[in-house]
Each structure stands twice: as structure tokens, then as C-alpha cells.
C-alpha positions as CSV (number, residue, x, y, z in Angstrom):
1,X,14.6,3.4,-4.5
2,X,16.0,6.8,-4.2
3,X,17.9,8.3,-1.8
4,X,19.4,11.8,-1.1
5,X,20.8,13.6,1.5
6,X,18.3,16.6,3.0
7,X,20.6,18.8,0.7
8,X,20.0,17.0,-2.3
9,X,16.6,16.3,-1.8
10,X,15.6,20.0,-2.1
11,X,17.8,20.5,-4.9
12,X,15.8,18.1,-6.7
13,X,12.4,18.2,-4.9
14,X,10.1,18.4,-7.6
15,X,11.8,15.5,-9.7
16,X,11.4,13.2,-7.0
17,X,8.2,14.4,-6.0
18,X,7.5,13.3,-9.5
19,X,9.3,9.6,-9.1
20,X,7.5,9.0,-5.9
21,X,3.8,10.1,-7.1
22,X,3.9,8.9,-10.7
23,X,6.5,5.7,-10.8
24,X,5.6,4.6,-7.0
25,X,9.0,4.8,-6.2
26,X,10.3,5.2,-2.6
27,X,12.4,7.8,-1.5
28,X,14.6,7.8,1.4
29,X,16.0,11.3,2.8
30,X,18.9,11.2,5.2
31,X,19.4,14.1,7.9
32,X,20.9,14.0,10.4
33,X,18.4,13.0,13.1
34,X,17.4,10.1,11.1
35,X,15.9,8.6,7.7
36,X,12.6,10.1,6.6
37,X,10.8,7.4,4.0
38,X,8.7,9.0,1.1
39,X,5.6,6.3,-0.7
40,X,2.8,7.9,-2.7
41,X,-0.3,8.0,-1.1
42,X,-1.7,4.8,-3.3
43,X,0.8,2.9,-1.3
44,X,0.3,4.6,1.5
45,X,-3.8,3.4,1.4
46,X,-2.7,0.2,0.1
47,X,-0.8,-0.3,3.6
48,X,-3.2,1.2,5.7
49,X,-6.0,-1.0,4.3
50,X,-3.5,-4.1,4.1
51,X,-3.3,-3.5,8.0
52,X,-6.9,-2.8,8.9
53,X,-8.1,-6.1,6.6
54,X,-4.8,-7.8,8.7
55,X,-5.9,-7.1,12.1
56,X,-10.3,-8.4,12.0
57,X,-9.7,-11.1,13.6
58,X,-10.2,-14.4,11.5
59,X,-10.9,-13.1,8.6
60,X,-8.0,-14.8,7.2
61,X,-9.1,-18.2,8.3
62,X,-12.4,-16.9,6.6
63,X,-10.9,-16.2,3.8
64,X,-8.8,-19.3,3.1
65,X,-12.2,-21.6,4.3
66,X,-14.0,-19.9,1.9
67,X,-11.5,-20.5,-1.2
68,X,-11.4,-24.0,-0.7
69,X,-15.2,-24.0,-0.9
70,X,-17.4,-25.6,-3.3
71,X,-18.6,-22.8,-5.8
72,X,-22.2,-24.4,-4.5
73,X,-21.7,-22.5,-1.6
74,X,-21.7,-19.2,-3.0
75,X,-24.7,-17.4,-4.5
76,X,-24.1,-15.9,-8.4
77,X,-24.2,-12.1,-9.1
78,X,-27.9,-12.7,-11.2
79,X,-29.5,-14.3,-7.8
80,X,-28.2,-11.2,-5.5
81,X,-31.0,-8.3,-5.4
82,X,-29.2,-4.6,-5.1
């Protein structure tokens, strides 16, 4: 994780613009109205679809009936017309 004052963080924008985009690493600025959090917007997406898939309601109890189901149940990829 990095972190940087508001001062810092401009000195060294680009760099951890770079750290945060390529490497997925977070960055946290401190100002002095409060902590800004920096993801890249794959984790951003992976958040945002973590919460939509978390709040249909249950498709987790779906999802965990379904896993303990014979393989019977389920129809292969050959028998499915696209």
C-alpha cells in the first residue's frame, strides 16, 4: 500500500499512478479533510460486480445448492444449442 501526503502525492503523481494501474496497488493520500483511497479501475469493477452478484437475493444459496449437485443435473457444453 502506498501512502503520501497531498504534497507528496503530486510530487510523485505519475509514479504512483503507475503503481496503482499496473501493480494493483492501493494508494492512500492524506489531506487534511480526510484520506482519499486510490484502486485501479480492474479492482474497482471487481468490487462493483462483487457487490451487484452479492446483493440478488439467493443467489448464494443458489450457488452453493448447485455445487453440491450431482454433475447429472447439469447439461454439457455439446448438448447446449447457441
Amino acid at each position: 500500500m502506498i501512502t503520501a501526503n497531498a504534497s507528496n502525492f503530486r510530487k510523485n503523481l505519475y509514479g504512483t499512478l503507475e503503481q496503482v494501474a499496473k501493480y494493483n496497488q492501493v494508494a492512500t493520500v492524506n489531506t487534511k479533510d480526510g484520506d482519499v483511497v486510490m484502486i485501479s479501475a480492474d479492482d474497482y469493477n471487481n468490487l462493483m460486480e462483487t457487490l451487484y452478484i452479492s446483493s440478488v437475493q439467493g443467489l448464494k444459496q443458489d450457488l452453493l445448492k448447485a455445487k453440491k449437485a450431482p454433475a447429472s443435473d447439469f447439461v454439457s457444453e455439446d448438448e447446449v444449442e447457441w
